[in-house]
HTML snippet that shows the backbone in 3Dmol.js (N, CA, C, O; Angstrom):
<script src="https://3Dmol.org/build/3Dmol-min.js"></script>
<div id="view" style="width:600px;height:400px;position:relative"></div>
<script>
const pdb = `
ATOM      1  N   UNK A   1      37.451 103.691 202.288  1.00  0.00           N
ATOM      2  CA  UNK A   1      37.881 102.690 201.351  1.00  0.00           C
ATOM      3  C   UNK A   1      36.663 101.885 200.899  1.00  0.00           C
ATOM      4  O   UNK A   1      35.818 101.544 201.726  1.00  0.00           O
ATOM      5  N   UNK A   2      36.549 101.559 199.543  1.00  0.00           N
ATOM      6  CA  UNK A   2      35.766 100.842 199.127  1.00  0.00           C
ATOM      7  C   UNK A   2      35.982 100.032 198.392  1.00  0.00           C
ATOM      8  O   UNK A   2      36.902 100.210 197.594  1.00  0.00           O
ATOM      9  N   UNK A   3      35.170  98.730 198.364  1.00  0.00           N
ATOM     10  CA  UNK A   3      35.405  97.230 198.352  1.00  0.00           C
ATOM     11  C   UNK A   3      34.289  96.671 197.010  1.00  0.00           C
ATOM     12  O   UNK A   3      33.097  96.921 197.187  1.00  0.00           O
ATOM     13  N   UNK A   4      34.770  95.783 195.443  1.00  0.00           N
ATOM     14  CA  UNK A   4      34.283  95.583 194.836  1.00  0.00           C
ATOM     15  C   UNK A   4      33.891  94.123 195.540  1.00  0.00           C
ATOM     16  O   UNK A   4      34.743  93.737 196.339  1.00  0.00           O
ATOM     17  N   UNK A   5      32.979  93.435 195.406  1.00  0.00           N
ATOM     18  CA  UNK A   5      32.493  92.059 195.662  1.00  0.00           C
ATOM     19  C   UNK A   5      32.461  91.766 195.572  1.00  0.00           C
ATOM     20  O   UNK A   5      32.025  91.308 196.628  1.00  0.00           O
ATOM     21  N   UNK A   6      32.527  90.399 194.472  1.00  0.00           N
ATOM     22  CA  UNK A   6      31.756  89.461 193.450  1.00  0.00           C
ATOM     23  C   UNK A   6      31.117  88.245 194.146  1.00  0.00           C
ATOM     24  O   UNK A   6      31.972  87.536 194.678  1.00  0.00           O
ATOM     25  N   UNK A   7      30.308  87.964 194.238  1.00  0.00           N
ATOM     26  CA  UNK A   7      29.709  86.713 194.847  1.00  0.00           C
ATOM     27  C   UNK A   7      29.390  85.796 193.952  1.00  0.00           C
ATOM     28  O   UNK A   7      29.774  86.432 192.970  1.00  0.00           O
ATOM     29  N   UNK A   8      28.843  84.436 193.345  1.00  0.00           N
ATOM     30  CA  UNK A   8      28.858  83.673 192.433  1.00  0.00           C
ATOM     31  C   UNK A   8      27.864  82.388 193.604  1.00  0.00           C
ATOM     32  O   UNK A   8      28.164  81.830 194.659  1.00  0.00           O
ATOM     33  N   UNK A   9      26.732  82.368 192.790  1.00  0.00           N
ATOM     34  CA  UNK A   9      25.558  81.718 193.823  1.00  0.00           C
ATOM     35  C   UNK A   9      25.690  80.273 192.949  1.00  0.00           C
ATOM     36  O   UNK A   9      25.298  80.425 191.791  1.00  0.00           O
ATOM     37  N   UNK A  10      26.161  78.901 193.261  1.00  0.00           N
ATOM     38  CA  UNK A  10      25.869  78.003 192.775  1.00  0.00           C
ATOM     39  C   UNK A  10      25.119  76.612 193.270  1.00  0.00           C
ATOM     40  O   UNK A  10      25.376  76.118 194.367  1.00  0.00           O
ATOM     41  N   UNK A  11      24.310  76.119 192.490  1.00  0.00           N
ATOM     42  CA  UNK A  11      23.820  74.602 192.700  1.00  0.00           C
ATOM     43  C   UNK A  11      24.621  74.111 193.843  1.00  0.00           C
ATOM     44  O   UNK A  11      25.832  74.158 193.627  1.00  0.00           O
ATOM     45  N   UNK A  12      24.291  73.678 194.939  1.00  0.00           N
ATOM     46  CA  UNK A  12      24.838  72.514 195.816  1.00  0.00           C
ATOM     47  C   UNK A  12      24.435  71.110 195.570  1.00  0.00           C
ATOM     48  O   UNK A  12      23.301  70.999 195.104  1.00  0.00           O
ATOM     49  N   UNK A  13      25.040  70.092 195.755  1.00  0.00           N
ATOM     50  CA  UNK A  13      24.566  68.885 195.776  1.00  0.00           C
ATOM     51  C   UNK A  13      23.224  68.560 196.521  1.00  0.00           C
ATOM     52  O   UNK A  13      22.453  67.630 196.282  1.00  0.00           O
ATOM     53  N   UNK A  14      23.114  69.578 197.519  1.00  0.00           N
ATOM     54  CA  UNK A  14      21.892  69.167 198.342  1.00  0.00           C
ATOM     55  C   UNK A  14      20.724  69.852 197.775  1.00  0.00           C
ATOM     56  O   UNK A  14      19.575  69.618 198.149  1.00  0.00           O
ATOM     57  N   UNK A  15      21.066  70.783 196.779  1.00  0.00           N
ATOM     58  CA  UNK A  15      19.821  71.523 195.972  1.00  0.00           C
ATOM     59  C   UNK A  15      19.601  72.869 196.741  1.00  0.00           C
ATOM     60  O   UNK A  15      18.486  73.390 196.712  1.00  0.00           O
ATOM     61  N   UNK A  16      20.626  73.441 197.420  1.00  0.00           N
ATOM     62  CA  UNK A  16      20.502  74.830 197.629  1.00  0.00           C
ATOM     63  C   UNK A  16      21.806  75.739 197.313  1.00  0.00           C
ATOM     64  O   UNK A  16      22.959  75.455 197.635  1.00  0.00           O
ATOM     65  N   UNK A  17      21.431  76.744 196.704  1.00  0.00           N
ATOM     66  CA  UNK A  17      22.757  77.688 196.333  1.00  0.00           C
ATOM     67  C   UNK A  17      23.316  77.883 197.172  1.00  0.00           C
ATOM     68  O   UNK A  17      22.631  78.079 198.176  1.00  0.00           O
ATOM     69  N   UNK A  18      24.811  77.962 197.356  1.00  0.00           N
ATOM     70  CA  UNK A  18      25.797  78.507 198.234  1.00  0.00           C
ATOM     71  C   UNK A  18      26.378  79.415 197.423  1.00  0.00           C
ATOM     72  O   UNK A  18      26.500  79.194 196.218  1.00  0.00           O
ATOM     73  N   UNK A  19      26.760  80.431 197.946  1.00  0.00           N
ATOM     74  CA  UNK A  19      27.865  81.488 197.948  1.00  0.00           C
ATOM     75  C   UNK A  19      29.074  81.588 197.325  1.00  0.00           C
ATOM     76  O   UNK A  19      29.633  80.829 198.117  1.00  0.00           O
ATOM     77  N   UNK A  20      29.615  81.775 196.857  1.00  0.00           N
ATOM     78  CA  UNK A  20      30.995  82.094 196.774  1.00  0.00           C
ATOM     79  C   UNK A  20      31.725  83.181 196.549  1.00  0.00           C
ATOM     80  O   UNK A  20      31.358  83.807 195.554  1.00  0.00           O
ATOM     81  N   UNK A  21      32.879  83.745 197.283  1.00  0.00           N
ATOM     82  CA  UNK A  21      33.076  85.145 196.800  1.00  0.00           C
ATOM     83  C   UNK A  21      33.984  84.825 196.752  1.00  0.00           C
ATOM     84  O   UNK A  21      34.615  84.221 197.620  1.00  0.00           O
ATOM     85  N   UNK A  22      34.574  85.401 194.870  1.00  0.00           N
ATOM     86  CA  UNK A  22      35.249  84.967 193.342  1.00  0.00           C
ATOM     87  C   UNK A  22      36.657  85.995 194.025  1.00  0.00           C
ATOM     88  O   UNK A  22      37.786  85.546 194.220  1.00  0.00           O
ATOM     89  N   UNK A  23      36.206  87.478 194.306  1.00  0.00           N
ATOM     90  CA  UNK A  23      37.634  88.448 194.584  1.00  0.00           C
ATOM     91  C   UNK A  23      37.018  89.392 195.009  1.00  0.00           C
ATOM     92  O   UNK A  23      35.829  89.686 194.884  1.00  0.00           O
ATOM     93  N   UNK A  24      38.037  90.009 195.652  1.00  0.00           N
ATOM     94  CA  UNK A  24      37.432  91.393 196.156  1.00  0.00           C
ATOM     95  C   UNK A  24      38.456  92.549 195.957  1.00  0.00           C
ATOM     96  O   UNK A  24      39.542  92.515 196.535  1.00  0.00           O
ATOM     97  N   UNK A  25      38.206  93.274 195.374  1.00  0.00           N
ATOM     98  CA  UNK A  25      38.833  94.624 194.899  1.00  0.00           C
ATOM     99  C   UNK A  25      38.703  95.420 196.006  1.00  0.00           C
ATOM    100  O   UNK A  25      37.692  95.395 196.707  1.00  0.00           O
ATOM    101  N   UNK A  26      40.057  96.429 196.309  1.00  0.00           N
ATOM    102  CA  UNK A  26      39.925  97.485 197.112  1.00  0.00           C
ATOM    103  C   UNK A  26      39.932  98.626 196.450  1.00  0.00           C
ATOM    104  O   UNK A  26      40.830  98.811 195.629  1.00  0.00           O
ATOM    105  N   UNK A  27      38.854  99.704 196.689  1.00  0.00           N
ATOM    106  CA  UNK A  27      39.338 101.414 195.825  1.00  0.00           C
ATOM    107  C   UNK A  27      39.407 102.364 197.153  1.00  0.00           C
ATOM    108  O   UNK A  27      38.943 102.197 198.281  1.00  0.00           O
ATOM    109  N   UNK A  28      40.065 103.283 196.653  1.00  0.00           N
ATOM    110  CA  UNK A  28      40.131 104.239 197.659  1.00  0.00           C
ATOM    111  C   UNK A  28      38.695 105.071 197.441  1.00  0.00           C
ATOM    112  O   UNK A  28      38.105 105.448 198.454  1.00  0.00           O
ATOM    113  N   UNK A  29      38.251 105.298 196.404  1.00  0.00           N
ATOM    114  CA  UNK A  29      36.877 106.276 196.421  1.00  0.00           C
ATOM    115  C   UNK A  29      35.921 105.108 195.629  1.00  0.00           C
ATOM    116  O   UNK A  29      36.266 104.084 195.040  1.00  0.00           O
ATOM    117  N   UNK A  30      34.184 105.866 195.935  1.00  0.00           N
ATOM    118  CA  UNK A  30      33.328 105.040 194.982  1.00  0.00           C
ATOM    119  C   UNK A  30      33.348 105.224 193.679  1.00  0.00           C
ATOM    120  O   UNK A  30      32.926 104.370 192.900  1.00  0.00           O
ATOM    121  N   UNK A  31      33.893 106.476 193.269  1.00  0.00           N
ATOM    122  CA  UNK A  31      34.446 106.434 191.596  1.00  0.00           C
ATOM    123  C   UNK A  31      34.979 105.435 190.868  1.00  0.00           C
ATOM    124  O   UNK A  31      34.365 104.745 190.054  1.00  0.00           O
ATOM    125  N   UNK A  32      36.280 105.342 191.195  1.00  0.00           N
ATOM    126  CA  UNK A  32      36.933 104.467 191.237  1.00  0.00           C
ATOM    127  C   UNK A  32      36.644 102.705 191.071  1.00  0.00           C
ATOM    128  O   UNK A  32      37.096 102.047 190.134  1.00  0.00           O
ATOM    129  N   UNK A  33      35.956 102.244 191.981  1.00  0.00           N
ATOM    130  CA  UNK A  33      35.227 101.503 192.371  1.00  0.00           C
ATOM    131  C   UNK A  33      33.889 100.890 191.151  1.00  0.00           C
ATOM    132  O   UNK A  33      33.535  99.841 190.613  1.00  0.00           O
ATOM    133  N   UNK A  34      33.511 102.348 191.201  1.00  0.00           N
ATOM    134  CA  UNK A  34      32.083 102.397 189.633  1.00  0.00           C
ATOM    135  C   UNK A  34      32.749 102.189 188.535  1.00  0.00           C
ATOM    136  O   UNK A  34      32.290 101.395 187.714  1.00  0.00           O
ATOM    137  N   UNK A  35      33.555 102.632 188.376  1.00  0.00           N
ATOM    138  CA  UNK A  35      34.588 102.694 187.169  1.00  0.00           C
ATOM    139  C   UNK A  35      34.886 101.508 186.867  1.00  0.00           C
ATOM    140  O   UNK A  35      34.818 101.220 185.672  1.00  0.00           O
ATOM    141  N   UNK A  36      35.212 100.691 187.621  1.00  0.00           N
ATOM    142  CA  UNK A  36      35.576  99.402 187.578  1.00  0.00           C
ATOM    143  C   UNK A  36      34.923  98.181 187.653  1.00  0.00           C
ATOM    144  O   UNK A  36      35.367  97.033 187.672  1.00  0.00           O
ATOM    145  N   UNK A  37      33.013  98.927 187.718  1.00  0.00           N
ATOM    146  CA  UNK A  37      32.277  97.883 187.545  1.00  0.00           C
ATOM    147  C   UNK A  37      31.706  97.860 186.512  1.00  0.00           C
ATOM    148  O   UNK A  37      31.173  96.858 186.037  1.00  0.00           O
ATOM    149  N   UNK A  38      31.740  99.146 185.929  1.00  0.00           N
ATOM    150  CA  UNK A  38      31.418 100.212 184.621  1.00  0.00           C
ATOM    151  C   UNK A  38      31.976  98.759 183.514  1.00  0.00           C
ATOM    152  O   UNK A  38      31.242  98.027 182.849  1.00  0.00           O
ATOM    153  N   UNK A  39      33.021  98.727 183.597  1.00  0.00           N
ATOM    154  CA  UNK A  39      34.205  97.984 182.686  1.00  0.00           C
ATOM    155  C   UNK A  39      33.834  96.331 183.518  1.00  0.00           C
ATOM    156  O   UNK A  39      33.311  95.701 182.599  1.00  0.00           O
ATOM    157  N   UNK A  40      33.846  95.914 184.073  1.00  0.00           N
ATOM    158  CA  UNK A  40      33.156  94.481 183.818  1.00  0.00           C
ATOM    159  C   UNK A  40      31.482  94.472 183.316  1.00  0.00           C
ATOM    160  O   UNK A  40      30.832  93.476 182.998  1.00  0.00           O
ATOM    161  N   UNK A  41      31.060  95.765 183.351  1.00  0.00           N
ATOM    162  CA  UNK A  41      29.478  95.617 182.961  1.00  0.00           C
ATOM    163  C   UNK A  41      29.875  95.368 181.377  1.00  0.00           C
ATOM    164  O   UNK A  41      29.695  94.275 180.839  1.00  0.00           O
ATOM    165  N   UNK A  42      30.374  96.387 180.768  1.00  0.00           N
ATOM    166  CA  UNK A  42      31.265  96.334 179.236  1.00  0.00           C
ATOM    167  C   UNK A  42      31.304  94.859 178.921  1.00  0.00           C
ATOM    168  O   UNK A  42      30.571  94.063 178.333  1.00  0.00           O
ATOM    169  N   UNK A  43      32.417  94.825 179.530  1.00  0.00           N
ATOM    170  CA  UNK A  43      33.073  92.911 179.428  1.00  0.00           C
ATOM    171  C   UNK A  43      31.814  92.042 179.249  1.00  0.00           C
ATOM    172  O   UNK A  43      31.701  91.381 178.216  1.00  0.00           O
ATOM    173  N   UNK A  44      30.927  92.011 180.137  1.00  0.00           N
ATOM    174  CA  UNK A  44      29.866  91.325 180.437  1.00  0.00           C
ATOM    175  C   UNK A  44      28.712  91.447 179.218  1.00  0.00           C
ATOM    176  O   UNK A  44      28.175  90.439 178.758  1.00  0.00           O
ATOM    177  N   UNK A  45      28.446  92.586 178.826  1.00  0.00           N
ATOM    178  CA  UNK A  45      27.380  92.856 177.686  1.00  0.00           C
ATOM    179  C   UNK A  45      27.983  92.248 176.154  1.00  0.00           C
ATOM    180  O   UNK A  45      27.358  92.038 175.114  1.00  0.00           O
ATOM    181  N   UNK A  46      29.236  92.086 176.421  1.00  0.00           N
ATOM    182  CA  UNK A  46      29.371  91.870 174.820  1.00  0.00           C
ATOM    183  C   UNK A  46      29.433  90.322 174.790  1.00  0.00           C
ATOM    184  O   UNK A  46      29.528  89.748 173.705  1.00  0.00           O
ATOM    185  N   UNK A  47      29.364  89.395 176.353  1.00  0.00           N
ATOM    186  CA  UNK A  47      29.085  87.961 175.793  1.00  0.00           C
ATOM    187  C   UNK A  47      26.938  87.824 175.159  1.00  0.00           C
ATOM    188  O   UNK A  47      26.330  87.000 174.475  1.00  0.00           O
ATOM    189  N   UNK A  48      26.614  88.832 175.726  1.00  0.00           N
ATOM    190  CA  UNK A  48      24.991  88.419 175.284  1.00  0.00           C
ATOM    191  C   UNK A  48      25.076  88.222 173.625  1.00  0.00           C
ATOM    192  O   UNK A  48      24.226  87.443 173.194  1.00  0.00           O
ATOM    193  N   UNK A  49      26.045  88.856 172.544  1.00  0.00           N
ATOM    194  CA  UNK A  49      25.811  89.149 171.062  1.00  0.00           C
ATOM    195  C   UNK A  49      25.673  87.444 171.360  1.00  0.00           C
ATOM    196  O   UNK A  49      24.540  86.964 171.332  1.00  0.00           O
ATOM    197  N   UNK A  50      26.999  86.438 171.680  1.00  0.00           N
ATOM    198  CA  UNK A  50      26.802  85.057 171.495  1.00  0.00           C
ATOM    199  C   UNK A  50      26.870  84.241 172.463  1.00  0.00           C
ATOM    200  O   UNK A  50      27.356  83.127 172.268  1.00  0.00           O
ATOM    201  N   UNK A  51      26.540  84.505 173.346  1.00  0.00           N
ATOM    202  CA  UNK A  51      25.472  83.576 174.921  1.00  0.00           C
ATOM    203  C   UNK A  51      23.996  83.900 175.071  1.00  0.00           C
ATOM    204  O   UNK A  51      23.306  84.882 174.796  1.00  0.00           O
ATOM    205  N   UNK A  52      23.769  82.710 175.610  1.00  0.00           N
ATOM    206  CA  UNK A  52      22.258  83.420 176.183  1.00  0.00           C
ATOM    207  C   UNK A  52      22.489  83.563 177.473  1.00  0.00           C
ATOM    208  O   UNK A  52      22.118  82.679 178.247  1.00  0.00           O
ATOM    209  N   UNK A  53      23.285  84.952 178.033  1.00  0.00           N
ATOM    210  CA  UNK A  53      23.079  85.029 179.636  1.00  0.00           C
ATOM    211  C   UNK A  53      22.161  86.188 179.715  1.00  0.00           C
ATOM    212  O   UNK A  53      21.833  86.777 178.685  1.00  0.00           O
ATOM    213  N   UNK A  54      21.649  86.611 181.087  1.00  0.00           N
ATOM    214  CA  UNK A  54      20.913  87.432 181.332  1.00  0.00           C
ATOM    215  C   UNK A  54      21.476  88.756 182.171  1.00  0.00           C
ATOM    216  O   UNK A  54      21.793  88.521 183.337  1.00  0.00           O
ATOM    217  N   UNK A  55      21.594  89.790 181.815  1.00  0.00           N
ATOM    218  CA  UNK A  55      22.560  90.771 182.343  1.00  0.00           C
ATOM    219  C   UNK A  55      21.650  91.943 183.011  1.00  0.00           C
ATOM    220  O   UNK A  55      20.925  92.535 182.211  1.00  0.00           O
ATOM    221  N   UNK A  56      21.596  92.308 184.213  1.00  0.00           N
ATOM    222  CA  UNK A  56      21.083  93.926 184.637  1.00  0.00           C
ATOM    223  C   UNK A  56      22.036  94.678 185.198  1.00  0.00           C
ATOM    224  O   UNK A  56      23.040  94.105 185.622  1.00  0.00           O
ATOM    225  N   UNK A  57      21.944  95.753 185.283  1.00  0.00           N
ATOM    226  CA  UNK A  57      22.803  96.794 186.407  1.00  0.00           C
ATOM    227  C   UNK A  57      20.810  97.349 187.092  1.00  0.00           C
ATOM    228  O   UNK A  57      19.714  97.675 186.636  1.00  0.00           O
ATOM    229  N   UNK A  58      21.512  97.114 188.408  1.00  0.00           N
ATOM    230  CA  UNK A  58      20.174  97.088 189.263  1.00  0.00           C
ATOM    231  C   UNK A  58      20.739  98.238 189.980  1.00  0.00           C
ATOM    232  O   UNK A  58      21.967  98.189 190.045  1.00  0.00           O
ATOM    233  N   UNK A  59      20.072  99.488 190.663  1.00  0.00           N
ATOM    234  CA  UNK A  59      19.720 100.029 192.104  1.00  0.00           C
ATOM    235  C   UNK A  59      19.842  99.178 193.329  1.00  0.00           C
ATOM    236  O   UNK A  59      19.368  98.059 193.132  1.00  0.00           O
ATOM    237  N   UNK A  60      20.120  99.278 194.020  1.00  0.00           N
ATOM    238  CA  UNK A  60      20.150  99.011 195.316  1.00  0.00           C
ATOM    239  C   UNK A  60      18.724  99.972 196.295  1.00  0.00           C
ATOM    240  O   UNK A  60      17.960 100.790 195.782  1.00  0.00           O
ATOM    241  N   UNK A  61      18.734  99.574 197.627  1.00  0.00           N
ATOM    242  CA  UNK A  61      17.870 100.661 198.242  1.00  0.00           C
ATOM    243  C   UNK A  61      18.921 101.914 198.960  1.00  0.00           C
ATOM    244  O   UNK A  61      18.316 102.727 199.659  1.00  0.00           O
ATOM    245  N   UNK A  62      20.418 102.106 198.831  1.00  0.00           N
ATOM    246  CA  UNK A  62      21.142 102.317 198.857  1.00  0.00           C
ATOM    247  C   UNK A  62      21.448 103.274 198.426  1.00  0.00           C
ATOM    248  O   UNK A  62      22.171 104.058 199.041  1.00  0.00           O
ATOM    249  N   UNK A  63      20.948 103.517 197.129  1.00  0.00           N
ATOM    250  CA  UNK A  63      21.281 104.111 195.585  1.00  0.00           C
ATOM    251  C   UNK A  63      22.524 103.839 195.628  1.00  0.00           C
ATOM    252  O   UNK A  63      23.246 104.835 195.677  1.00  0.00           O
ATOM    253  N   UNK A  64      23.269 102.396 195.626  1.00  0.00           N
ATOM    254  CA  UNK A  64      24.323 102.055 194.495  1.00  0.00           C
ATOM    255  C   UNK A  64      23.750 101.269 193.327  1.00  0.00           C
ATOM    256  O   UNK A  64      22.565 100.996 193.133  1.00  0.00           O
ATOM    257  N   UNK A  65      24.751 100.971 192.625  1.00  0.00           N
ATOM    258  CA  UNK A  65      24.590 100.305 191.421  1.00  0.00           C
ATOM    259  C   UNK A  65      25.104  98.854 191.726  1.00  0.00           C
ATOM    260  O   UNK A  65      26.180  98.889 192.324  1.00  0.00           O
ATOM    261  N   UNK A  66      24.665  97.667 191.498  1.00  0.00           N
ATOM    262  CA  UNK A  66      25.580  96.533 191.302  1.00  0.00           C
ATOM    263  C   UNK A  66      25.189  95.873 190.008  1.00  0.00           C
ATOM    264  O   UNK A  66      24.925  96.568 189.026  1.00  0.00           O
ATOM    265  N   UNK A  67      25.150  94.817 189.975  1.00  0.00           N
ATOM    266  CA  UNK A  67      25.692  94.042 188.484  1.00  0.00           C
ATOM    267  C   UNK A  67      24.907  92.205 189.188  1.00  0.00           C
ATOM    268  O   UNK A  67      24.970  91.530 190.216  1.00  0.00           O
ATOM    269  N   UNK A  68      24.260  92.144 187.856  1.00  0.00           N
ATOM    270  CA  UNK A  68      23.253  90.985 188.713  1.00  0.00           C
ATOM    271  C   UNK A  68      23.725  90.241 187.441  1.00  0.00           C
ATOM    272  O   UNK A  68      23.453  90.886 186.428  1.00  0.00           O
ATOM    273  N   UNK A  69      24.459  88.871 187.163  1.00  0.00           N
ATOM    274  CA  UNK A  69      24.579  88.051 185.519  1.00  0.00           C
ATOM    275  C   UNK A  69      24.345  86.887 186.045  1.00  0.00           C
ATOM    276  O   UNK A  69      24.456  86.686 187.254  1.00  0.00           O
ATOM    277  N   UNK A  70      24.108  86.283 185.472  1.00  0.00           N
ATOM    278  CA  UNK A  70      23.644  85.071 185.550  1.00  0.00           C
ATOM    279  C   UNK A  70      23.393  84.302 183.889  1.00  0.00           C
ATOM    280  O   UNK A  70      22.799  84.854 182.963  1.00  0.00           O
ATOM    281  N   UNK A  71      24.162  82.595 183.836  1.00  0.00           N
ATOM    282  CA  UNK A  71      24.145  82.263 182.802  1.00  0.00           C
ATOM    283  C   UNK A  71      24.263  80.558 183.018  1.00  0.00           C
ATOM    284  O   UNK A  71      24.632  80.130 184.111  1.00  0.00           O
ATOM    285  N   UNK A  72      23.908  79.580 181.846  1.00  0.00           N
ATOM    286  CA  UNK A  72      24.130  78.347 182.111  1.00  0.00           C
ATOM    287  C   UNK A  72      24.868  78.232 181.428  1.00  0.00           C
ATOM    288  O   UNK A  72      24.886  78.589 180.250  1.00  0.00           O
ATOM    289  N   UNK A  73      26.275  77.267 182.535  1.00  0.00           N
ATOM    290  CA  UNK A  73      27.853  76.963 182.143  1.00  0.00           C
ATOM    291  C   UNK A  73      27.064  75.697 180.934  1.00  0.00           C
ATOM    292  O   UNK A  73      27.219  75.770 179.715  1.00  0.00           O
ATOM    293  N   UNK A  74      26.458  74.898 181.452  1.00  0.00           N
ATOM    294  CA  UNK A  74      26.117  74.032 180.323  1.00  0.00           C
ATOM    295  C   UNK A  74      24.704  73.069 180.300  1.00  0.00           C
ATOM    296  O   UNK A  74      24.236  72.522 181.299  1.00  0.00           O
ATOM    297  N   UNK A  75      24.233  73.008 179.153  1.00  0.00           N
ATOM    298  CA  UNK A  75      22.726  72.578 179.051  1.00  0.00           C
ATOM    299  C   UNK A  75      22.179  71.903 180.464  1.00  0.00           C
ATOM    300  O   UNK A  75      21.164  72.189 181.099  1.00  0.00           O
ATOM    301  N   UNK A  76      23.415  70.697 180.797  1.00  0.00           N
ATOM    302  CA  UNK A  76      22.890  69.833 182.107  1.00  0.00           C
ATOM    303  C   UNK A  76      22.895  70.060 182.985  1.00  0.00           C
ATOM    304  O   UNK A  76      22.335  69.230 183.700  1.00  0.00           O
ATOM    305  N   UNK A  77      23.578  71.494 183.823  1.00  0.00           N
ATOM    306  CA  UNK A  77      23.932  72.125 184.876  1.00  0.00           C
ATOM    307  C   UNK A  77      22.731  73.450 184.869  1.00  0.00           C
ATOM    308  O   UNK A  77      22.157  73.973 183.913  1.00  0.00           O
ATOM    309  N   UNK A  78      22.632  73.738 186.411  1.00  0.00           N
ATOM    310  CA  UNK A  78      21.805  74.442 186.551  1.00  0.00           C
ATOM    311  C   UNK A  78      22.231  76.144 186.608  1.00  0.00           C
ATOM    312  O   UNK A  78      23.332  76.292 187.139  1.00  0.00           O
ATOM    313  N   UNK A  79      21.715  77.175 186.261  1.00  0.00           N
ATOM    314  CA  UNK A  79      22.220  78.844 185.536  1.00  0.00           C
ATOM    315  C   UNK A  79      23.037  78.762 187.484  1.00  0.00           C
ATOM    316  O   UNK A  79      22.853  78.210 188.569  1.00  0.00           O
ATOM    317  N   UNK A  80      23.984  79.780 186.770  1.00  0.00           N
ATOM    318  CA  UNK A  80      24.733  80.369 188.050  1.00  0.00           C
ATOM    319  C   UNK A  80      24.628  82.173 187.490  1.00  0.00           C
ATOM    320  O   UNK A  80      24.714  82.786 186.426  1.00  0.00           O
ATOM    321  N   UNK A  81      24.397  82.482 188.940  1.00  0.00           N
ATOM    322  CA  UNK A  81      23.706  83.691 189.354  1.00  0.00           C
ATOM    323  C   UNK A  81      25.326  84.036 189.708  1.00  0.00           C
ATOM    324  O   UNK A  81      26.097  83.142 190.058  1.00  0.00           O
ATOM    325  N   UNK A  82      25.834  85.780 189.538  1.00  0.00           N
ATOM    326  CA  UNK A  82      26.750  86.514 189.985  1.00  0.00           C
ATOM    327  C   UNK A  82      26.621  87.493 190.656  1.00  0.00           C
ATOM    328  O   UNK A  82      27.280  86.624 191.227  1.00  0.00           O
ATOM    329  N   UNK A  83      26.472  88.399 191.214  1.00  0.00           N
ATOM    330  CA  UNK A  83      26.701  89.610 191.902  1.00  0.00           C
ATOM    331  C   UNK A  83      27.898  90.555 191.908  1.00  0.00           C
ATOM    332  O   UNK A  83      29.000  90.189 192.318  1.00  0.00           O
ATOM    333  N   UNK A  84      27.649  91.800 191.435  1.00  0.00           N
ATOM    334  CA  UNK A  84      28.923  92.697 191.445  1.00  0.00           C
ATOM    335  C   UNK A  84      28.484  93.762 192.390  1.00  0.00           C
ATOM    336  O   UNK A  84      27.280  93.974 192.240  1.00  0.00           O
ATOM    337  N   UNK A  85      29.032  94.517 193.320  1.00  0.00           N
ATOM    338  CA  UNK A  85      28.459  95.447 194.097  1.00  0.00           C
ATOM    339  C   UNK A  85      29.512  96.142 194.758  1.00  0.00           C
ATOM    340  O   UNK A  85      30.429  95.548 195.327  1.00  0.00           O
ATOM    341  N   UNK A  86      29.405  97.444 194.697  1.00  0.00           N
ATOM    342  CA  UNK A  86      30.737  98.448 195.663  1.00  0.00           C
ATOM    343  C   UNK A  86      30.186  98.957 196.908  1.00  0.00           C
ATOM    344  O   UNK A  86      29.399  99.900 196.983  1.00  0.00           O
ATOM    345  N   UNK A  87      30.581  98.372 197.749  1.00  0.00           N
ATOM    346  CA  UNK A  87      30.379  98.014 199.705  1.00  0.00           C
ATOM    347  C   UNK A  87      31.369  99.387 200.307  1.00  0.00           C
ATOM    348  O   UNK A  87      32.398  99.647 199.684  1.00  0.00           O
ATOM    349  N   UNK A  88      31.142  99.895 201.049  1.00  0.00           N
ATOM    350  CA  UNK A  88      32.229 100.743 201.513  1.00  0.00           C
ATOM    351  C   UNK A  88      32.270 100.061 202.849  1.00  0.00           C
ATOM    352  O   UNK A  88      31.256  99.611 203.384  1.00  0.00           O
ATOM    353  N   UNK A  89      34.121  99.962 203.656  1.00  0.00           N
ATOM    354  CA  UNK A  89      34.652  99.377 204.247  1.00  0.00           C
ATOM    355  C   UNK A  89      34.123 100.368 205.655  1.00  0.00           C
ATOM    356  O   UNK A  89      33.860 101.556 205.466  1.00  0.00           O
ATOM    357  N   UNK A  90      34.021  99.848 206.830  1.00  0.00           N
ATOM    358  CA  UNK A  90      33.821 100.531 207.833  1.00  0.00           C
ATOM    359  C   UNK A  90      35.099  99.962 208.737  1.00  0.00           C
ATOM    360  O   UNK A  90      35.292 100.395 209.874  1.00  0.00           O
TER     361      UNK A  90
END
`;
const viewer = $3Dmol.createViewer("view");
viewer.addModel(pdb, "pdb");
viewer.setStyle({}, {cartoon: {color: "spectrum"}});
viewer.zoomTo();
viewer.render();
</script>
């Protein structure tokens, strides 16, 4: 079984990012799984035509794929960093 991730790294009051994990998807295969990061990568590329966020699909040392976005919610707030990545369940 394999597990989509999303993590969401934000500003703390004390000035260090914390964590957050947004949902977690279950697939039965890594197809499945890719497929479904495939389609938030989609989702994700078509805010760059009118945001300025910054989008990769990165390698792992792994050889998976995850999903690195990161964007500022607003001028006075500091960019929040995302993570997408398919984990297989042990």
């Amino acid at each position: 079984m394999w597990v989509l991730i999303t993590i969401i790294l934000k500003l703390s009051s004390a000035g260090h990012y914390t964590p957050y994990y947004d949902e977690l998807m279950t697939h039965e295969t890594l197809t499945s799984c890719s497929d479904n990061m495939n389609n938030i990568y989609t989702d994700l590329m078509k805010l760059k035509a009118n945001y300025p966020v910054n989008l990769d699909l990165k390698t792992d040392q792994d050889n998976t794929k995850y999903i690195k976005f990161s964007y500022k919610p607003d001028y006075t707030k500091p960019i929040e960093y995302s993570y997408y990545h398919c984990k297989k369940l042990k």
